[in-house]
PDB file of N, CA, C and O in Angstrom:
ATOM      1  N   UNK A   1      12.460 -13.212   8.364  1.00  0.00           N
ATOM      2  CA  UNK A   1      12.725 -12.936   6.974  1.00  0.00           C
ATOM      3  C   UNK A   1      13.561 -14.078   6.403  1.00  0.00           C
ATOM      4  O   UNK A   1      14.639 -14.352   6.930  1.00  0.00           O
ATOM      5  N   UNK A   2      13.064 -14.818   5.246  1.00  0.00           N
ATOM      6  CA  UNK A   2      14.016 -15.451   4.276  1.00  0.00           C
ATOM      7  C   UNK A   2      14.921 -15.055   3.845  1.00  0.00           C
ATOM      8  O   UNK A   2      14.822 -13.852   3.602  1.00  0.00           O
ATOM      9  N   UNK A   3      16.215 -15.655   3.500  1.00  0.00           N
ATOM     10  CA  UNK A   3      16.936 -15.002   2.543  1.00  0.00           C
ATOM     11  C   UNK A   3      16.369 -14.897   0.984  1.00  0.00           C
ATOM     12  O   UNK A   3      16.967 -14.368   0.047  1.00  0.00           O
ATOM     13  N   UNK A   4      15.055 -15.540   0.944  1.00  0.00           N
ATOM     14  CA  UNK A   4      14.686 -14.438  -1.024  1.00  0.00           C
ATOM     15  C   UNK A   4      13.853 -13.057  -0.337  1.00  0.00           C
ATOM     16  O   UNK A   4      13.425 -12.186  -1.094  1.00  0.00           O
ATOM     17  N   UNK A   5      13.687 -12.961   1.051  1.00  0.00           N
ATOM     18  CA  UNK A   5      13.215 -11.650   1.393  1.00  0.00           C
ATOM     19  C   UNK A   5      14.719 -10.383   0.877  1.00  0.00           C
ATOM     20  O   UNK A   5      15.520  -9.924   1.692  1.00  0.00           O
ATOM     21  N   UNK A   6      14.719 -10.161  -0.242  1.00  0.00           N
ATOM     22  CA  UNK A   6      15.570  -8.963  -0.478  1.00  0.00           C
ATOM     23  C   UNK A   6      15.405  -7.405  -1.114  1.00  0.00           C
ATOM     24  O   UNK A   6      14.467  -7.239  -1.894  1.00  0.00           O
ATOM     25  N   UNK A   7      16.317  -6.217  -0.798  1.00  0.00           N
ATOM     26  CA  UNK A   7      15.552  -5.651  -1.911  1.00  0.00           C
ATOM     27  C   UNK A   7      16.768  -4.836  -2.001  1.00  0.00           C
ATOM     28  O   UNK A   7      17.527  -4.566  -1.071  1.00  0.00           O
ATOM     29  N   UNK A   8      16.901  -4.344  -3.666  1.00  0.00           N
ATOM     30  CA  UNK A   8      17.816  -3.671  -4.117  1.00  0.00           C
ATOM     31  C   UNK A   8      17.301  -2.159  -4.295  1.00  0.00           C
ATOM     32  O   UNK A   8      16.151  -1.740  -4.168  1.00  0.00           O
ATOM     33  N   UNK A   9      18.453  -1.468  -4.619  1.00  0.00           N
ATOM     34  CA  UNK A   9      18.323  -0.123  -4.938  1.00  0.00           C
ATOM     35  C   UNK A   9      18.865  -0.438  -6.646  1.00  0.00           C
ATOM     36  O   UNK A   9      19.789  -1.241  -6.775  1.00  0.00           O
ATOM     37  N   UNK A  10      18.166   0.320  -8.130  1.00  0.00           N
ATOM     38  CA  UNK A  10      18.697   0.351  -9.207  1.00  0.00           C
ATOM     39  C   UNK A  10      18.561   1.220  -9.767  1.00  0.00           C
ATOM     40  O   UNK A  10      17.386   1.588  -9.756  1.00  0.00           O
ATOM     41  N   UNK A  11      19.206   1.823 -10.319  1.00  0.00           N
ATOM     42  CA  UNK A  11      19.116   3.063 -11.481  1.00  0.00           C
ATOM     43  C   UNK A  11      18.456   2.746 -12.744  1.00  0.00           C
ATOM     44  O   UNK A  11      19.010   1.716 -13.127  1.00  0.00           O
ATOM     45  N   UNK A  12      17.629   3.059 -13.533  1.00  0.00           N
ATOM     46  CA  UNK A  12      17.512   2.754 -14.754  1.00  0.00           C
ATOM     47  C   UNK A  12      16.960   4.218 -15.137  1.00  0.00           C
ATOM     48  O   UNK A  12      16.436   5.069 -14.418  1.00  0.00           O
ATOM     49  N   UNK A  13      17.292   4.219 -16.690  1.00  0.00           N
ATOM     50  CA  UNK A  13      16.776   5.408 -17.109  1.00  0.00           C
ATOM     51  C   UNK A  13      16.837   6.435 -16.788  1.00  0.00           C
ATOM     52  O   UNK A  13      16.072   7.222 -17.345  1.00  0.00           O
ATOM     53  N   UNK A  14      17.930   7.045 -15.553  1.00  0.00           N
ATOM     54  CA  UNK A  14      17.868   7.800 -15.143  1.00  0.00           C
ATOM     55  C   UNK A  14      17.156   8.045 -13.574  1.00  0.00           C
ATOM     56  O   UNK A  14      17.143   9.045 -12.856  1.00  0.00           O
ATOM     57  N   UNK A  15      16.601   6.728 -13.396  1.00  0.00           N
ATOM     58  CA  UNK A  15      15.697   7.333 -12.214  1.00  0.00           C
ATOM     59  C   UNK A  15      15.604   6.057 -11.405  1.00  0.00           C
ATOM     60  O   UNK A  15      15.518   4.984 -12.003  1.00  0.00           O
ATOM     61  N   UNK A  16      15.619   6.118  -9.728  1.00  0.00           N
ATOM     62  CA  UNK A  16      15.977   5.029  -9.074  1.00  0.00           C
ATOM     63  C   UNK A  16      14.817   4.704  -8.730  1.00  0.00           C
ATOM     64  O   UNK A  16      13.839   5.443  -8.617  1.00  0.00           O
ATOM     65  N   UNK A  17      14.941   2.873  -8.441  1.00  0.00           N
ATOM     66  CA  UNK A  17      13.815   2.299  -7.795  1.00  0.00           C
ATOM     67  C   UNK A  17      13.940   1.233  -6.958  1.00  0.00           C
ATOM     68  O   UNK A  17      14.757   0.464  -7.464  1.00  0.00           O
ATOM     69  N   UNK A  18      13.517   0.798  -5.892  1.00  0.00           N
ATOM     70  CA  UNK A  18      13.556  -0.204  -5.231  1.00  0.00           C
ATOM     71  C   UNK A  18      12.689  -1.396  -5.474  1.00  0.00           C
ATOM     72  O   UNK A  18      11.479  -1.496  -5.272  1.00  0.00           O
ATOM     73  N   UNK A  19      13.759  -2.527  -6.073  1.00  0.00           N
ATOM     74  CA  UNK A  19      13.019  -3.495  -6.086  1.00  0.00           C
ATOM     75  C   UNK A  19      13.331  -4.481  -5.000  1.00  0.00           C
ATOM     76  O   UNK A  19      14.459  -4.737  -4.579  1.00  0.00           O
ATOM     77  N   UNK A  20      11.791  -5.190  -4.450  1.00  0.00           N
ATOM     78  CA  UNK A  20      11.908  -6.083  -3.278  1.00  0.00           C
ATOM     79  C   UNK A  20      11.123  -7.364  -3.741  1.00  0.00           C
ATOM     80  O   UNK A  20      10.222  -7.569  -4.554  1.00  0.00           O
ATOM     81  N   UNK A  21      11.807  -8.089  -2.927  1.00  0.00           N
ATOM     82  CA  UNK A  21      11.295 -10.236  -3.172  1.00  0.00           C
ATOM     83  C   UNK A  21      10.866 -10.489  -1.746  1.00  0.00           C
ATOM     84  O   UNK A  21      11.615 -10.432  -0.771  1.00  0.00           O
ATOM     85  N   UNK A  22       9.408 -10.813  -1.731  1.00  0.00           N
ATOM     86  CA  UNK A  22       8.862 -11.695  -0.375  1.00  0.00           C
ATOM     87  C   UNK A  22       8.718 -12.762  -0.377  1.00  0.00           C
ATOM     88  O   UNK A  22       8.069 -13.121  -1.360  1.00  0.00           O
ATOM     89  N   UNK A  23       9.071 -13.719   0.413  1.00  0.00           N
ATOM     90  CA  UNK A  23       8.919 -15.196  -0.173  1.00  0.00           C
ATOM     91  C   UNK A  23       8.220 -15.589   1.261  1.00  0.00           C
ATOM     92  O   UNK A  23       8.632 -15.287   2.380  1.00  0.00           O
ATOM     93  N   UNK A  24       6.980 -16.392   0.899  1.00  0.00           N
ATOM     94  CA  UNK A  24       6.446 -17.326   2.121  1.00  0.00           C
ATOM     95  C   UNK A  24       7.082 -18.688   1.983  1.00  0.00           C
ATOM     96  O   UNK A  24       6.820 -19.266   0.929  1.00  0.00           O
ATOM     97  N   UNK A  25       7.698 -19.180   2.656  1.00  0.00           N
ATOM     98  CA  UNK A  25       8.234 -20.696   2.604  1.00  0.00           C
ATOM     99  C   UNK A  25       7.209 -21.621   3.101  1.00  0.00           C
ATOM    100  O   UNK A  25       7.623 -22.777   3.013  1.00  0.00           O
ATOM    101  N   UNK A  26       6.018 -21.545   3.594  1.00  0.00           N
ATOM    102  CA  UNK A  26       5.033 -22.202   3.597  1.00  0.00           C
ATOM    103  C   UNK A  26       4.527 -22.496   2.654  1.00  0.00           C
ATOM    104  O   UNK A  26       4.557 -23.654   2.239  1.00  0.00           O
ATOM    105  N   UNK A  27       3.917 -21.528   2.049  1.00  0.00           N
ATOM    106  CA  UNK A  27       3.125 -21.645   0.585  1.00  0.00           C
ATOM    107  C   UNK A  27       3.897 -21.750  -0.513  1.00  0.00           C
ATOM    108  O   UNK A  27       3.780 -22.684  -1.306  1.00  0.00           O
ATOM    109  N   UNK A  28       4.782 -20.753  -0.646  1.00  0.00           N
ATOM    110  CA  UNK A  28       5.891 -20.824  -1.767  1.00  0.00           C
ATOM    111  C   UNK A  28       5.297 -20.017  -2.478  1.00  0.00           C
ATOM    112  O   UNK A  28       5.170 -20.365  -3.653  1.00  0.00           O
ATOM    113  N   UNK A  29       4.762 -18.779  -2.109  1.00  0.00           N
ATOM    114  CA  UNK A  29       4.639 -17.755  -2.401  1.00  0.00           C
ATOM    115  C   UNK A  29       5.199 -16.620  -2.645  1.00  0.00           C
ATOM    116  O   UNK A  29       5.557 -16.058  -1.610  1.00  0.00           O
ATOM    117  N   UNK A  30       5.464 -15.944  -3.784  1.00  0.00           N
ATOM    118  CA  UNK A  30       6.891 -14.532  -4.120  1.00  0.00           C
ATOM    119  C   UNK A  30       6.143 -13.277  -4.109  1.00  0.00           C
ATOM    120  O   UNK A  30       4.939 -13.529  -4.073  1.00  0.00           O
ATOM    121  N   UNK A  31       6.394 -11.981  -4.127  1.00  0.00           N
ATOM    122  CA  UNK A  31       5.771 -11.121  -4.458  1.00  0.00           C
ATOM    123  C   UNK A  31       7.019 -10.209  -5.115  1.00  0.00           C
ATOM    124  O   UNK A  31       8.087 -10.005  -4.536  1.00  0.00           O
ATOM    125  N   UNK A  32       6.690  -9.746  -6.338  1.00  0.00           N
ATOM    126  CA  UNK A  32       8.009  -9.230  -6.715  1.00  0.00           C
ATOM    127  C   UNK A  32       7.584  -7.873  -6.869  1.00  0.00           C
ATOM    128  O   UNK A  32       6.688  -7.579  -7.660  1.00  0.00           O
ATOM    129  N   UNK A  33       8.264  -6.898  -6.048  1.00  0.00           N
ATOM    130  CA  UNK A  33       7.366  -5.097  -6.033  1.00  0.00           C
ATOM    131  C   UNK A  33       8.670  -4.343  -6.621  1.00  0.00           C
ATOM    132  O   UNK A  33       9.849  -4.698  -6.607  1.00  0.00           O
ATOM    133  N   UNK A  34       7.889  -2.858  -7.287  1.00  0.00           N
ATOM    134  CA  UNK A  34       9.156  -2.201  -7.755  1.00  0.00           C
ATOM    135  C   UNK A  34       8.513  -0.901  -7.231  1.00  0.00           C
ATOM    136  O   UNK A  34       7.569  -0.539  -7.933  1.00  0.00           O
ATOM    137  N   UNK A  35       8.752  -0.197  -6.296  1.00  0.00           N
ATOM    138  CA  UNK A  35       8.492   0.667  -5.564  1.00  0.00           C
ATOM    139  C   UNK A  35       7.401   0.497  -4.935  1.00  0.00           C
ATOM    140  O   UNK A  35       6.468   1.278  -5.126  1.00  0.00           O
ATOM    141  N   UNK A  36       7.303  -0.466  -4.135  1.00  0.00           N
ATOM    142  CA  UNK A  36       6.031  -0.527  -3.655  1.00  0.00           C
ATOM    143  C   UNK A  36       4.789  -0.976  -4.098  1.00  0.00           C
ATOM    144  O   UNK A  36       3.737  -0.805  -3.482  1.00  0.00           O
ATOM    145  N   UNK A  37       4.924  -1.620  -5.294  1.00  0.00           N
ATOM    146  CA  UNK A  37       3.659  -1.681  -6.354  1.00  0.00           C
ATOM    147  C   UNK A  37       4.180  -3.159  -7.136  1.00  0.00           C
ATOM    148  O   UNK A  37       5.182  -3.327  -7.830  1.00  0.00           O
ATOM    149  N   UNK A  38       2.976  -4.270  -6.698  1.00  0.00           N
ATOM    150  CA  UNK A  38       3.137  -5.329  -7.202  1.00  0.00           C
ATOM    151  C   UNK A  38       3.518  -5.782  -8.931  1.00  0.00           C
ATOM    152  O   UNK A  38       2.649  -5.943  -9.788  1.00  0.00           O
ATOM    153  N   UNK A  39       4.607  -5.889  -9.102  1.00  0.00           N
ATOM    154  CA  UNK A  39       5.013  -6.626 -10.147  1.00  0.00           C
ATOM    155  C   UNK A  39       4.664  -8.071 -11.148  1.00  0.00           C
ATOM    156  O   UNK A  39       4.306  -8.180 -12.321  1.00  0.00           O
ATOM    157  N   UNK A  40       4.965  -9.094 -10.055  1.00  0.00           N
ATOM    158  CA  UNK A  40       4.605 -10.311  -9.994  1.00  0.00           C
ATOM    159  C   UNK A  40       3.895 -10.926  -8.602  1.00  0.00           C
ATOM    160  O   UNK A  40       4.221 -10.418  -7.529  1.00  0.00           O
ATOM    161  N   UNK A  41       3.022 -11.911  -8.628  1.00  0.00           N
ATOM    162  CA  UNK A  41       2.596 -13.008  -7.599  1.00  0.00           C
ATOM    163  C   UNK A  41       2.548 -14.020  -7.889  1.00  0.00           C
ATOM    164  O   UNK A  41       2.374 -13.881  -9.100  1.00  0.00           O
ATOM    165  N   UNK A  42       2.572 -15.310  -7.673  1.00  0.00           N
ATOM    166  CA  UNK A  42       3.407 -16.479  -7.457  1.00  0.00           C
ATOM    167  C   UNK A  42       3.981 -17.235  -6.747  1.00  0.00           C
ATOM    168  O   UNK A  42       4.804 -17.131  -5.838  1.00  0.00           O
ATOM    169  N   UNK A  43       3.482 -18.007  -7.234  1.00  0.00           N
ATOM    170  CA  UNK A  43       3.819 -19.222  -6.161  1.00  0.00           C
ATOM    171  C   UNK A  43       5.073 -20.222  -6.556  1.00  0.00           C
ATOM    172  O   UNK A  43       4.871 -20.544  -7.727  1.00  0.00           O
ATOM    173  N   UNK A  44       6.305 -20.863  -6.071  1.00  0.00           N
ATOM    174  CA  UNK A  44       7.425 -21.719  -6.614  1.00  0.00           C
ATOM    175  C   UNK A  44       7.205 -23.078  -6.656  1.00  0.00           C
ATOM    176  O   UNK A  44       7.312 -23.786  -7.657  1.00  0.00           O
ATOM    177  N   UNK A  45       6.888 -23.432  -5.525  1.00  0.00           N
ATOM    178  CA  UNK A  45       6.005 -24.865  -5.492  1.00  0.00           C
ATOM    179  C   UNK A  45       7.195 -25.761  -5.401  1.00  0.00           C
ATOM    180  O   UNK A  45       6.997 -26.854  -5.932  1.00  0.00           O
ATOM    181  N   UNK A  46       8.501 -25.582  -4.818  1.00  0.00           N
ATOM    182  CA  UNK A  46       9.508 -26.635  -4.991  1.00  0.00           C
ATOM    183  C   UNK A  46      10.089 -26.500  -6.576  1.00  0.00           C
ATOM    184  O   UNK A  46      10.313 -27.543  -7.191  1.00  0.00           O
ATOM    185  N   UNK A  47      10.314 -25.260  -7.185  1.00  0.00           N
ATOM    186  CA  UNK A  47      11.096 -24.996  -8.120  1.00  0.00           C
ATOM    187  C   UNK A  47      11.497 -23.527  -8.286  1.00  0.00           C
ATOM    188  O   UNK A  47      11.039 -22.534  -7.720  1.00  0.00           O
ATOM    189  N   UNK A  48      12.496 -23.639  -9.229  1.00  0.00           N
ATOM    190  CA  UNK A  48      13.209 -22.598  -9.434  1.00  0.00           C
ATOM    191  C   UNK A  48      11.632 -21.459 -10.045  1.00  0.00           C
ATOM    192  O   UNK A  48      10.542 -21.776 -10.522  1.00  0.00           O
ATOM    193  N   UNK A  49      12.203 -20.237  -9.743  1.00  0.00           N
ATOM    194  CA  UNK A  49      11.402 -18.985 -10.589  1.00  0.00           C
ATOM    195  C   UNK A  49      11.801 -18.087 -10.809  1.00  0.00           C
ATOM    196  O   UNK A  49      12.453 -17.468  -9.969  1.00  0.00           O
ATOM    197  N   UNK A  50      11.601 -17.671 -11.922  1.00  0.00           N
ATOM    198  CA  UNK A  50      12.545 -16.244 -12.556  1.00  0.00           C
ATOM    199  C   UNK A  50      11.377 -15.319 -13.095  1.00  0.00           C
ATOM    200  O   UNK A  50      10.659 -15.640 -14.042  1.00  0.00           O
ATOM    201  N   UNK A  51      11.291 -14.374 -12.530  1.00  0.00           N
ATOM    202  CA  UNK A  51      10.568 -12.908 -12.860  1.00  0.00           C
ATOM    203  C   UNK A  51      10.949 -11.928 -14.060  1.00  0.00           C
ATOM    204  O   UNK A  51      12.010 -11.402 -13.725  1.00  0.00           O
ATOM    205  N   UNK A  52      10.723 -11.653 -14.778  1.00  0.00           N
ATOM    206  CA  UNK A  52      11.705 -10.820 -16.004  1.00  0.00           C
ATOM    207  C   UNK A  52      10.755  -9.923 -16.228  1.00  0.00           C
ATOM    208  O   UNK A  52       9.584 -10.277 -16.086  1.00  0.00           O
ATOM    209  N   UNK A  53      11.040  -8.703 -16.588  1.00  0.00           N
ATOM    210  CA  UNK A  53      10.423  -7.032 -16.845  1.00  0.00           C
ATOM    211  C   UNK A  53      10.979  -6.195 -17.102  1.00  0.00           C
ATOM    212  O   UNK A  53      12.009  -5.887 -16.501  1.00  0.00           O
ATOM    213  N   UNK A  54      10.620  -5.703 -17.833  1.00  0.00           N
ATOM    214  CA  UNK A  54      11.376  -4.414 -18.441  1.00  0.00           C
ATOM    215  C   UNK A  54      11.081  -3.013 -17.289  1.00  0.00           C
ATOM    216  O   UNK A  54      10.003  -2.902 -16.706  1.00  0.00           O
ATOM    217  N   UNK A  55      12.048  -2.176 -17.133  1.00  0.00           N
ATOM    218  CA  UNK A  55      12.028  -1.048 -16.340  1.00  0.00           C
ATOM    219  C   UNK A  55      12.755   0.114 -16.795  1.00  0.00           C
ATOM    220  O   UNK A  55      13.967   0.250 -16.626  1.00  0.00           O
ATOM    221  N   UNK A  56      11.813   1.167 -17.523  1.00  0.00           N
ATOM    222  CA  UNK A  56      12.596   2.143 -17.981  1.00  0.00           C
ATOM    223  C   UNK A  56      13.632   1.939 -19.108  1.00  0.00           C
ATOM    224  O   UNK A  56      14.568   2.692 -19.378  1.00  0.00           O
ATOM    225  N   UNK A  57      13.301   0.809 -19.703  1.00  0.00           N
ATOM    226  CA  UNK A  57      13.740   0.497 -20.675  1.00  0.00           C
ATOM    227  C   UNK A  57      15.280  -0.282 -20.919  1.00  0.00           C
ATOM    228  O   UNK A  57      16.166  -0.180 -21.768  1.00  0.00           O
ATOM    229  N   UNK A  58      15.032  -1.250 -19.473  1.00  0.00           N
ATOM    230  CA  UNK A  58      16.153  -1.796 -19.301  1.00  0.00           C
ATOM    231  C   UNK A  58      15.534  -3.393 -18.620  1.00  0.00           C
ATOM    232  O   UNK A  58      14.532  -3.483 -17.910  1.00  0.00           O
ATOM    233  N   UNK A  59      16.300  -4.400 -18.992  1.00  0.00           N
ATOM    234  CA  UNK A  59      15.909  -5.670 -18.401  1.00  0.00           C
ATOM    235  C   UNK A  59      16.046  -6.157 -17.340  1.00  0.00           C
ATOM    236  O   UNK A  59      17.220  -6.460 -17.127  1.00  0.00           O
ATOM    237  N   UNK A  60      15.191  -6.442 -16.336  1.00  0.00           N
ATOM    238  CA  UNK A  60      15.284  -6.580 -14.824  1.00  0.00           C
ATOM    239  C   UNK A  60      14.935  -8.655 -14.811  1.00  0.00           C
ATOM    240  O   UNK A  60      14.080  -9.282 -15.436  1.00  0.00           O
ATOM    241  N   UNK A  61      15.714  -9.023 -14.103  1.00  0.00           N
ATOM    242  CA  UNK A  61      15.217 -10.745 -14.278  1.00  0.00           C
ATOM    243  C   UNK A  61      15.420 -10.881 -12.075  1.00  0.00           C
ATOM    244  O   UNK A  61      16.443 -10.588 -11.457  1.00  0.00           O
ATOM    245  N   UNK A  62      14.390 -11.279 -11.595  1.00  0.00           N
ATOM    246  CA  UNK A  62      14.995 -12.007 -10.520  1.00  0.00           C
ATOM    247  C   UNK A  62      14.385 -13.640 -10.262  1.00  0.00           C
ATOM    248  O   UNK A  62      13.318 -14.253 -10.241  1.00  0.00           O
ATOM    249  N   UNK A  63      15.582 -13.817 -10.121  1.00  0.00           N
ATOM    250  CA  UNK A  63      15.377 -15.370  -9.879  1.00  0.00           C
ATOM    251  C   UNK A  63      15.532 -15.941  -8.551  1.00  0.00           C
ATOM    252  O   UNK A  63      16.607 -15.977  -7.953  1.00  0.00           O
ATOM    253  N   UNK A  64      14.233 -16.466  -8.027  1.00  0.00           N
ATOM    254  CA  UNK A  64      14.110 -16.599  -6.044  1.00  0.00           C
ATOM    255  C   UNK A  64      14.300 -18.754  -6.812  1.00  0.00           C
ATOM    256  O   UNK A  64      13.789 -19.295  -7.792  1.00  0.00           O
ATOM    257  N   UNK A  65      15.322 -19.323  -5.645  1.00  0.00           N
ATOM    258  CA  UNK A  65      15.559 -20.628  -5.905  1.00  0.00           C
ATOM    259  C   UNK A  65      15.378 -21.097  -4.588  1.00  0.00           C
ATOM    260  O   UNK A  65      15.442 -20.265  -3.683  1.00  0.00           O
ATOM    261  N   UNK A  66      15.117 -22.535  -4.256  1.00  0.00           N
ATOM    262  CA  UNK A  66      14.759 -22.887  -2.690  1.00  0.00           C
ATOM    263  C   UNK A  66      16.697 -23.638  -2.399  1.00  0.00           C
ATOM    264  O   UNK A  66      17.524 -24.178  -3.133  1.00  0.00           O
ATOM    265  N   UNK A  67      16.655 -23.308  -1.182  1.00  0.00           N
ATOM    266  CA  UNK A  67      18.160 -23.616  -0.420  1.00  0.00           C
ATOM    267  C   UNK A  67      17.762 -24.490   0.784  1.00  0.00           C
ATOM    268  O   UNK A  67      16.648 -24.929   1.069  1.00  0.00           O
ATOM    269  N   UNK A  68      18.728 -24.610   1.308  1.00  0.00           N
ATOM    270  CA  UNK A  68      18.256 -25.769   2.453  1.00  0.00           C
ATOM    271  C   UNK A  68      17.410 -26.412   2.498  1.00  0.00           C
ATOM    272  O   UNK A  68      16.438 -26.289   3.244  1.00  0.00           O
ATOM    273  N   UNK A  69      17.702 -27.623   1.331  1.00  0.00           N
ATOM    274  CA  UNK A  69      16.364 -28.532   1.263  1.00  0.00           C
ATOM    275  C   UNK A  69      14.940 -28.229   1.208  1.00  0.00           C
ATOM    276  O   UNK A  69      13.934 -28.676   1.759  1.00  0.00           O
ATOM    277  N   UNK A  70      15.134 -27.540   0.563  1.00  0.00           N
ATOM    278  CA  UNK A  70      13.172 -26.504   0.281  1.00  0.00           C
ATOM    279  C   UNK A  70      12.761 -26.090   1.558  1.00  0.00           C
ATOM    280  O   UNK A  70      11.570 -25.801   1.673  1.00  0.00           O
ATOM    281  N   UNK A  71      13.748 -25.967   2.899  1.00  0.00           N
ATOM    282  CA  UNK A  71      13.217 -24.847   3.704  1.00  0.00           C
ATOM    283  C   UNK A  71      13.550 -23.487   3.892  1.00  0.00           C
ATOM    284  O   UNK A  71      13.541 -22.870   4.957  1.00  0.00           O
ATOM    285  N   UNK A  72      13.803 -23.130   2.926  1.00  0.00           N
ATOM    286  CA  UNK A  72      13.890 -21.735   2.891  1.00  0.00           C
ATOM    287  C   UNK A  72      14.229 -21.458   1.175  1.00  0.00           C
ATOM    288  O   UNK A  72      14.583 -22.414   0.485  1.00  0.00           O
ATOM    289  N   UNK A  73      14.089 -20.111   0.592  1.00  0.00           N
ATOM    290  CA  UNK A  73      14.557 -19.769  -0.643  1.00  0.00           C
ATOM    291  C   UNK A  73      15.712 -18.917  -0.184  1.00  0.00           C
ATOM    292  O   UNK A  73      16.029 -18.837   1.003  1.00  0.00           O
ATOM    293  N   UNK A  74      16.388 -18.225  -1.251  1.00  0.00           N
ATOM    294  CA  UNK A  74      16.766 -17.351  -1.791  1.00  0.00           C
ATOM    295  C   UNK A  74      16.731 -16.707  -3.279  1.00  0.00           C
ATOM    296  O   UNK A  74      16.302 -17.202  -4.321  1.00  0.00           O
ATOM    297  N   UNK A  75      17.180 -15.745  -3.094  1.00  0.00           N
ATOM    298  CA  UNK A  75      16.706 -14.729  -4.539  1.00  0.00           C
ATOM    299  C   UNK A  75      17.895 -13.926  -5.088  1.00  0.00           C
ATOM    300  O   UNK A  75      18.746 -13.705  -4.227  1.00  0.00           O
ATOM    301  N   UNK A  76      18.115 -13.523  -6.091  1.00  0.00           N
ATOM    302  CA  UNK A  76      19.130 -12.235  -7.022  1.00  0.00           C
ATOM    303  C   UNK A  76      18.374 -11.845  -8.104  1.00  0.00           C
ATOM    304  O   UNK A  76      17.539 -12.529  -8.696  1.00  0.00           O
ATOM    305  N   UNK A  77      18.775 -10.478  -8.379  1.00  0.00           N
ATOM    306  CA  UNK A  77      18.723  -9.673  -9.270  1.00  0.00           C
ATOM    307  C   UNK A  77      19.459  -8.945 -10.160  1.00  0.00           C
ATOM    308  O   UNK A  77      20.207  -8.026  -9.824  1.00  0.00           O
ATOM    309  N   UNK A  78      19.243  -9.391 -11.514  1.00  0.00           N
ATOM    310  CA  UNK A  78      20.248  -8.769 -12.690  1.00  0.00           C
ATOM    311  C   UNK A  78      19.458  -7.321 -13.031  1.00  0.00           C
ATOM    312  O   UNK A  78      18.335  -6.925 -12.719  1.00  0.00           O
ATOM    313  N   UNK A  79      20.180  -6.916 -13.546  1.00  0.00           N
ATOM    314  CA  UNK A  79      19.544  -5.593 -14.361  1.00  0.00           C
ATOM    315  C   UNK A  79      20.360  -5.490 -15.741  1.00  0.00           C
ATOM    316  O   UNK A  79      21.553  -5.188 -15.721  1.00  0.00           O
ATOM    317  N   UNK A  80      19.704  -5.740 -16.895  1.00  0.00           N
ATOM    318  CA  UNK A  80      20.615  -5.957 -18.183  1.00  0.00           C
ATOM    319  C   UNK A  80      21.595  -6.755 -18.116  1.00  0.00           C
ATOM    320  O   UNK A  80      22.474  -6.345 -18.874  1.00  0.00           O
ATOM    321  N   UNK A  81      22.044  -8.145 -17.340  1.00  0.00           N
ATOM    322  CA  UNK A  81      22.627  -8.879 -17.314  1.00  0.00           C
ATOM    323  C   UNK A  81      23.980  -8.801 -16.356  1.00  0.00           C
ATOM    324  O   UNK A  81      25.034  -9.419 -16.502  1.00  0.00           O
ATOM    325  N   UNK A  82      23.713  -8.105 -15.611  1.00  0.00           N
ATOM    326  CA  UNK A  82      24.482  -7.578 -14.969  1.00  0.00           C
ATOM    327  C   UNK A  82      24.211  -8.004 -12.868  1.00  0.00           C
ATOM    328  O   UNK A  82      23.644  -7.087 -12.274  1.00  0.00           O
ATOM    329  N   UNK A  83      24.589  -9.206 -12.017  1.00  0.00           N
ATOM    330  CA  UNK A  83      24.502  -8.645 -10.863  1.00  0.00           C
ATOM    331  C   UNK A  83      24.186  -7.765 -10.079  1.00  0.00           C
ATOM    332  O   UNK A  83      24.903  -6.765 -10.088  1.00  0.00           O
ATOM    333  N   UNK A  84      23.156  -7.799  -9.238  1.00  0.00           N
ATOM    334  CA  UNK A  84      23.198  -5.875  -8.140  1.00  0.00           C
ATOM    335  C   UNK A  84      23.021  -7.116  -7.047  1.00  0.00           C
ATOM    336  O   UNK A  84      22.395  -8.175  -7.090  1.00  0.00           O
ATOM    337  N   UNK A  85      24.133  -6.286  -5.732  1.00  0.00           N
ATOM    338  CA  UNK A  85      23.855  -6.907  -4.735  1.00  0.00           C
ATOM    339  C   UNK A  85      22.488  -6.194  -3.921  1.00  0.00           C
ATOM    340  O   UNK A  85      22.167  -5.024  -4.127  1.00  0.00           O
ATOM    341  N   UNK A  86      21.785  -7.057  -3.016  1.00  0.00           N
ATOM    342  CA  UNK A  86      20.931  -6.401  -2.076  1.00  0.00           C
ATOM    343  C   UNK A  86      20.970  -5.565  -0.987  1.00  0.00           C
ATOM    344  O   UNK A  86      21.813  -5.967  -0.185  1.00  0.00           O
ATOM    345  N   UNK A  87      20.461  -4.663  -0.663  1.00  0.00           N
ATOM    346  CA  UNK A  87      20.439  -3.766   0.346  1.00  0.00           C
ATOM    347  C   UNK A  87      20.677  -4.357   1.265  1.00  0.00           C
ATOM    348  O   UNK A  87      21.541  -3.996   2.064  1.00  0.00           O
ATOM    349  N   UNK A  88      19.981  -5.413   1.397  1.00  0.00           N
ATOM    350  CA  UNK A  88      19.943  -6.670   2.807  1.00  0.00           C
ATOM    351  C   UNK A  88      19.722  -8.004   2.396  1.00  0.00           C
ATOM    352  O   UNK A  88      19.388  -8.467   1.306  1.00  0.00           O
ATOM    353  N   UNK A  89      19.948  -8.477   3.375  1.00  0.00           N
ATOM    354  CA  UNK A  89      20.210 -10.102   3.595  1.00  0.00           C
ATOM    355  C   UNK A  89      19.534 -10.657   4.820  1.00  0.00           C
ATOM    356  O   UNK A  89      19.647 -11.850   5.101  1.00  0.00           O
TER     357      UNK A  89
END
């Protein structure tokens, strides 16, 4: 697992969901899911990428960036502008 492999727990609207980031560091491939159910797909290609969606009527942005010299990414997630740390690392 990468570190942009993450996934949070968030409240919105009343009702929780897990959002998760897969990152292939080969391809530079993301998959951004919100319960299980594809969001975004995408590829980074040696740049930054930021995902943005609305959820329940609240603004979700994650942004997966490459670290160690483009061998590996990492990722975070705001919710209305706000930090959530990840379940895991």
């Amino acid at each position: 697992m990468s570190e942009a492999d993450n996934a949070w727990l968030v409240e919105t609207g009343g009702r929780q969901h897990q959002v998760e980031v897969e990152h292939t560091s080969l391809t530079g491939k993301i998959v951004v899911k919100v319960d299980g159910e594809p969001m975004a797909d995408d590829r980074m290609l040696f740049r930054e990428k930021e995902v943005s969606f609305d959820l329940d009527g609240s603004n979700v942005l994650v942004n997966v960036d490459w670290a160690n010299a483009g061998l590996s990414a990492r990722s975070a997630l705001h919710v209305d502008g706000k930090f959530v740390e990840p379940m895991r690392r």
